[in-house]
N, C-alpha and C positions, 0 to 999 in steps of 0.2 A: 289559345285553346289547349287545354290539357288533353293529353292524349288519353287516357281512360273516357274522354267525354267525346273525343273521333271515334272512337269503335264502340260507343254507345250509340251515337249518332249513327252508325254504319249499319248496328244491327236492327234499325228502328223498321219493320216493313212498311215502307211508303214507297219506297222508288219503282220503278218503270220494269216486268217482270221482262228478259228475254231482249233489252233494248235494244240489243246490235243488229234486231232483225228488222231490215226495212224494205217490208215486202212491196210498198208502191212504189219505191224508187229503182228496185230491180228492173233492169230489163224496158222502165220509161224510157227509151230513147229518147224522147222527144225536147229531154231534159238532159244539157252533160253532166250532171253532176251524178248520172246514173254508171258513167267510164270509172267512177272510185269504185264501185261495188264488181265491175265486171270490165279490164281494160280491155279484154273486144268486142266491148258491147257498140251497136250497130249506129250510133249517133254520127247524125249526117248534116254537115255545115261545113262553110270555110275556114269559118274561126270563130270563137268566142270567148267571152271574159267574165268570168261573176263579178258583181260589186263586193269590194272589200267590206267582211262583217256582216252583210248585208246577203248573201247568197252559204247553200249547205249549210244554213241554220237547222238544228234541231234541237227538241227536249219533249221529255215524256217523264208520268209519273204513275204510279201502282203497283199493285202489291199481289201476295200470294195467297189466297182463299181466306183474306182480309180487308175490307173494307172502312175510312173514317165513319162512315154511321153505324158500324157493329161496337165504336166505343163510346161514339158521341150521340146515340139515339136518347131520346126522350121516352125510358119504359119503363122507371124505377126501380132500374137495375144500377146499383152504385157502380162508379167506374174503375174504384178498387176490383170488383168482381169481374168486372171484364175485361182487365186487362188480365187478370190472374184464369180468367179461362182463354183466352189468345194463347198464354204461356204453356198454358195446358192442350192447346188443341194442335197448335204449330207443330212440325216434326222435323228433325234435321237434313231431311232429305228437303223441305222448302228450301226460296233461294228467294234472295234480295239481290236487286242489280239494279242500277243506273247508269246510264250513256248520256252523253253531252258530246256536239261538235260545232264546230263553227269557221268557217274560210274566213281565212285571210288574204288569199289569194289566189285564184287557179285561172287558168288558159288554155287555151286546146287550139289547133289545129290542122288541116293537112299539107302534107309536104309538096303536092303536084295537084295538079287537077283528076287527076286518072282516081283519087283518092285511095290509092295502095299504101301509101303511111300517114298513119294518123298521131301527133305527138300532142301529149299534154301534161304540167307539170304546175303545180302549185304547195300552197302548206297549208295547213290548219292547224288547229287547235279540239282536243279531245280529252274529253274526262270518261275514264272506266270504272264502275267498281260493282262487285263481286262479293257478296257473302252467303254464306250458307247459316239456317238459322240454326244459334249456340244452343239447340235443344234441353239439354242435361245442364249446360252451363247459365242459361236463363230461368230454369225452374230452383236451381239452388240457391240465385239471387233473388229470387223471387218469395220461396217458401222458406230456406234454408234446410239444417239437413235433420231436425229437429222428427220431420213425420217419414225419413228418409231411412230409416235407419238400417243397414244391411244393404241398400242399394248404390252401385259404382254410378259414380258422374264421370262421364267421358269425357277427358279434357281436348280429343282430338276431334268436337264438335265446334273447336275454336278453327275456324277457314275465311279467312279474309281475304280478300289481293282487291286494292285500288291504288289507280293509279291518274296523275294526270298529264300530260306531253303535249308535243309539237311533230308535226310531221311532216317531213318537205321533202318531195315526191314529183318522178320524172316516168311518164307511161309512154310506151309506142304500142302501137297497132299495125299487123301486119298483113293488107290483104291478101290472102297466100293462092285463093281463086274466088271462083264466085260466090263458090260453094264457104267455103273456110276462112275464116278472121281469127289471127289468135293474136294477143297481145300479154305484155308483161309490165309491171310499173312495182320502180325503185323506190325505196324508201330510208329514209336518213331520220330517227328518235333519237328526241333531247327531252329527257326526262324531270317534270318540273316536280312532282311529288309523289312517292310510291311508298304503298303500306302492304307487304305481303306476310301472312301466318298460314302455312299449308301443309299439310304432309305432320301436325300435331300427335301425338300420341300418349297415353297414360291414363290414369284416374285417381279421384279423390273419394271415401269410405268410410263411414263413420258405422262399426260395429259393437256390439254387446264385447263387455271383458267383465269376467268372474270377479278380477280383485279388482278392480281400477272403474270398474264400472261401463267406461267408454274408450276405445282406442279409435284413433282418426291417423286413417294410413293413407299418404299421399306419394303416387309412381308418377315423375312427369317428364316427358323430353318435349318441351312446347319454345319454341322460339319466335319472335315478332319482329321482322325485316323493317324497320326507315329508310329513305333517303328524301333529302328536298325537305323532309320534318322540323326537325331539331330548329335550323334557322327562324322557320319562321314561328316556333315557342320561345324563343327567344327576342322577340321584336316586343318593344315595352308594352303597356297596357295603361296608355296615355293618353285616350280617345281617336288618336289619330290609327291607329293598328290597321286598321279598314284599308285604308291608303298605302300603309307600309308594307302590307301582305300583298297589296296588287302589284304595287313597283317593283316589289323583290320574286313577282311571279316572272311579269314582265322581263326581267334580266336572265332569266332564264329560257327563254323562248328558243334560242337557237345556243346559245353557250352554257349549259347548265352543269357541263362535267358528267352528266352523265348520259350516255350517248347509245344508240345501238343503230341495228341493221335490220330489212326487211323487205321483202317483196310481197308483190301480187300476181298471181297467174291464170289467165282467162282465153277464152273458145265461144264462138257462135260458129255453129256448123248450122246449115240448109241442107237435111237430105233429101228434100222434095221442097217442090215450088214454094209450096203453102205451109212450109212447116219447118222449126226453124229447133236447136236445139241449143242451148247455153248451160256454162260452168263458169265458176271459180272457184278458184282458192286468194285467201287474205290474209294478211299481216303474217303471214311465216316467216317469224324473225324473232329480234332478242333486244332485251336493254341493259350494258352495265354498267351497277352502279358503283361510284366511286366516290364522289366529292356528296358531302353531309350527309355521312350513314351513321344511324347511330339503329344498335341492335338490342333485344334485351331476350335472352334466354333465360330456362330455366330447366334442369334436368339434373336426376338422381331421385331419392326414394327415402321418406322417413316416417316412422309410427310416433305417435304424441300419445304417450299415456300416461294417466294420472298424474294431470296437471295441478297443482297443490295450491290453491287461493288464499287458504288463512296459514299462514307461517308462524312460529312462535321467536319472536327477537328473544325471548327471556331465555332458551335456548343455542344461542347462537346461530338463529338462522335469520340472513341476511336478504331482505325481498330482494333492494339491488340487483346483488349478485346471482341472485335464484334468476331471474329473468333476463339476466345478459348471459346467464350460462345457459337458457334455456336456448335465447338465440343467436347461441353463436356453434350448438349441436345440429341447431337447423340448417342454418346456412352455410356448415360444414357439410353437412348431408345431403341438400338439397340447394346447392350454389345458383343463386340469382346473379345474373351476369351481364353486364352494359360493355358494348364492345363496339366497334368502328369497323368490322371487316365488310370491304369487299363482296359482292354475290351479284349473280345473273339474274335475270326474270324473262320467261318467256313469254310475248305475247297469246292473249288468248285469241291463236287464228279462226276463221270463219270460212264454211265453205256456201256455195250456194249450185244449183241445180235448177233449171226449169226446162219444159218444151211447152211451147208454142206452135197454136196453129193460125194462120190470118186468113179471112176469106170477106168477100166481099168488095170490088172493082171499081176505083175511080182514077180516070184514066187521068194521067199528066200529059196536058199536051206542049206545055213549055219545056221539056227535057227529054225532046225526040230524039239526043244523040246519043241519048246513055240507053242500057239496056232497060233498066228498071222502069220504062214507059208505063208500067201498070203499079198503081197504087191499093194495096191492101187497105182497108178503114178498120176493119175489126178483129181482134186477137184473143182467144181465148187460152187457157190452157193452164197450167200447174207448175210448184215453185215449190222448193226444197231449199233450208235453211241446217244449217247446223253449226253451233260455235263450239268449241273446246274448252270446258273448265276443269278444275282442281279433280272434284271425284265423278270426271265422265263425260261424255257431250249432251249436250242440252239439243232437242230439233224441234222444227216445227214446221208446219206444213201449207199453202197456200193456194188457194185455187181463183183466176182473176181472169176478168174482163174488161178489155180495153178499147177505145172506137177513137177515131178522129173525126169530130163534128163538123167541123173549118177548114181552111187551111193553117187556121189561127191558135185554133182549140182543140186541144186532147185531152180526155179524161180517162180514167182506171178504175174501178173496184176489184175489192180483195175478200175472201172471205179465210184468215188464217186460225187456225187451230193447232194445241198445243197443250203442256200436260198443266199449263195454269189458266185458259180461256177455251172456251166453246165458243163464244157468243163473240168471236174480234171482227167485224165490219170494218173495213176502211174506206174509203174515196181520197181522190185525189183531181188539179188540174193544171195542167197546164197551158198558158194564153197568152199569146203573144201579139202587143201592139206596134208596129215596125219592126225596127232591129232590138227591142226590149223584150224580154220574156218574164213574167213573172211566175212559178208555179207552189201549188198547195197543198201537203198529203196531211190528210189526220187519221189514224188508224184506232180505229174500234168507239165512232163513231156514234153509237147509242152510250157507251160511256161516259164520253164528254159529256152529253146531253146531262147526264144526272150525276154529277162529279162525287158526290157523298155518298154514293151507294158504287159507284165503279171502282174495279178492280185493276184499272191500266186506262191509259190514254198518251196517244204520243203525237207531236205535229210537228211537222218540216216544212221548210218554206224558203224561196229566195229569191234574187233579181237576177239574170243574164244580161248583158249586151251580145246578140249572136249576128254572126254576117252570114247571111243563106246563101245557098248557091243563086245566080244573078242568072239563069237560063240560058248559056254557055260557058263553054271553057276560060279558067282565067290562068 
């Protein structure tokens, strides 16, 4: 795959707006896999184990005040025209993003019975990516600069960062009283492939000249970070490629040479009975890269005028020479540059926020010796989301209710908004038959229902084996 054809692919708006928000999995206790989003979040069991691949599955896909039926409708509207009004309506400030995760393996449980530490540690696997649409730089591929004339294209509408990793991670949980649980969970990245262009700057201008007719002036300091890349354009194009790019992902999982660091930081405070209060903070950390970076910069400043197309040889002028002298003014002027260095990328951390209120009494009478003898069933309350990108945080907001039907069965609704959905409905459940638990979130729900006219859709799912507490001390 040609790397012009990845960041084509990248800028395409289909993916999942805002993904890293997983507003039913916050705060579900009932689920551990809810301890990744929040390690003091309040989950209560002796131990358990997701199935490998099989558990903290997710994937979601949609887009920014764009739709497949606004290009694929049946209106006799040719779809030259509608992609060239998409190009036209889009603005830089949209964002394209996609999230992928998957366990490989996670564990949980407490250290004593008194349950005052709670440890849990596992890896997964994660795909992030990030772009902001190339407003100025989409409309000039699109139209060119031809009905442009006099106006700057912004070459710093080029903002990309994707990435894909591994993460192998070690959380404790500290009941510090009744009242207070905070916990903390380490984190070790081995970076399988990163594409970062950020922090762009310059333009390109095609204006009126007196003698020459046209001048086209190009300012640029624009650079495109690889790592993890190069190798695999490099793996032949022999049918087998499919296979060769999974192996050589694979090898990469925990030794990839390029490595970083990071944690999580998390709180459930109760300041009253019925009311319960949670934080985090996520991925505050770094990855660097080293092994298969290949970079390509471009920065410096040159005017092109009156470029001369019919030459007269009968005069001693030579096209050859005319056009290798032309570029070699250029890329004296304006050095295009492939280079192997070295650089940092910072994770885009994630925070979250919610309070909780629970009301409604079923009494447990097999765990007379613990305090907790009364069982809340219903939780209402509010959820704040915020990730960190390139120009600014993105947030979103959520408002949910959740009940315990069973002993077996818990479900949640969400209702989240944000500056690319009104209308995000989610459900979720989780159900347990002995010591298996399976559970199911889909978020924004009337979407899925009509997939060609949705804006976003995203579903999570996966197996536990958990061991409950057994109605005394073990």
């Amino acid at each position: 795959m040609k790397l012009q054809h990845l960041l084509l692919l990248l800028c395409m708006p289909v993916f999942y707006i805002n993904a890293q928000n997983k507003p039913l999995l916050y705060d579900f206790t009932a689920i551990p896999q809810s301890l990744l989003l929040n390690p003091a979040a309040g989950v209560d069991n002796r131990w358990y184990a997701g199935v490998p691949l099989l558990s903290g599955v997710q994937a979601g896909a949609g887009s920014s005040g764009f739709s497949v039926y606004d290009l694929f409708a049946d209106d006799e509207v040719s779809f030259n025209d509608k992609v060239g009004k998409l190009v036209r309506r889009m603005s830089p400030g949209d964002v394209v993003s996609t999230s992928q995760q998957a366990e490989l393996f996670n564990i949980g449980f407490k250290g004593d019975w008194t349950g005052r530490d709670y440890y849990s540690f596992g890896m997964y696997q994660e795909t992030d990516a990030f772009v902001y649409w190339p407003g100025d730089l989409a409309v000039l591929a699109y139209d060119g600069n031809k009905g442009h004339i006099g106006e700057k294209f912004d070459l710093g509408h080029l903002d990309v960062t994707a990435e894909m990793l591994t993460v192998l991670h070690f959380g404790w949980r500290r009941k510090v009283s009744d009242r207070l649980k905070v916990g903390v969970r380490a984190k070790w990245y081995s970076g399988m492939v990163n594409i970062h262009a950020s922090g762009n700057s310059g333009y390109f201008v095609t204006e009126y000249d007196p003698v020459n007719f046209y001048v086209h002036r190009i300012l640029a300091d624009v650079a495109l970070r690889t790592s993890g890349y190069q190798s695999l354009e490099d793996i032949p194009r022999d049918g087998n490629e499919g296979k060769e790019v999974w192996k050589e992902l694979r090898s990469r999982m925990l030794f990839s040479g390029n490595f970083g660091l990071g944690m999580d930081l998390g709180l459930t405070y109760h300041p009253a009975k019925q009311w319960t209060v949670t934080a985090s903070l996520l991925d505050f950390g770094f990855v660097r890269h080293t092994e298969d970076v290949k970079n390509y910069t471009l920065k410096g400043s040159y005017d092109l005028e009156g470029v001369e197309l019919f030459l007269n040889p009968a005069e001693g002028e030579n096209p050859e020479e005319y056009w290798e002298d032309l570029k070699d003014k250029i890329e004296d002027q304006l050095p295009y540059e492939k280079n192997a260095r070295k650089y940092t990328t910072r994770r885009a951390y994630k925070m979250y926020g919610a309070v909780n209120y629970a009301f409604g009494i079923r009494r447990n009478k097999k765990r007379y010796y613990l305090t907790d003898y009364e069982n809340y069933i219903n939780n209402v309350g509010a959820q704040l989301f915020v990730v960190n990108r390139p120009k600014g945080p993105l947030a979103s907001i959520t408002a949910f209710y959740s009940r315990k039907l069973t002993g077996f069965l818990e479900t949640k609704v969400t209702y989240t908004a944000d500056r690319y959905s009104q209308t995000n409905i989610g459900g979720g459940l989780a159900a347990r038959m002995g010591n298996v638990q399976f559970y199911l979130l889909a978020d924004d729900i009337p979407g899925l229902l009509n997939l060609a006219k949705a804006n976003y859709g995203a579903v999570q799912f996966g197996f536990n084996y958990i061991f409950p507490h057994s109605g005394g001390p073990f």
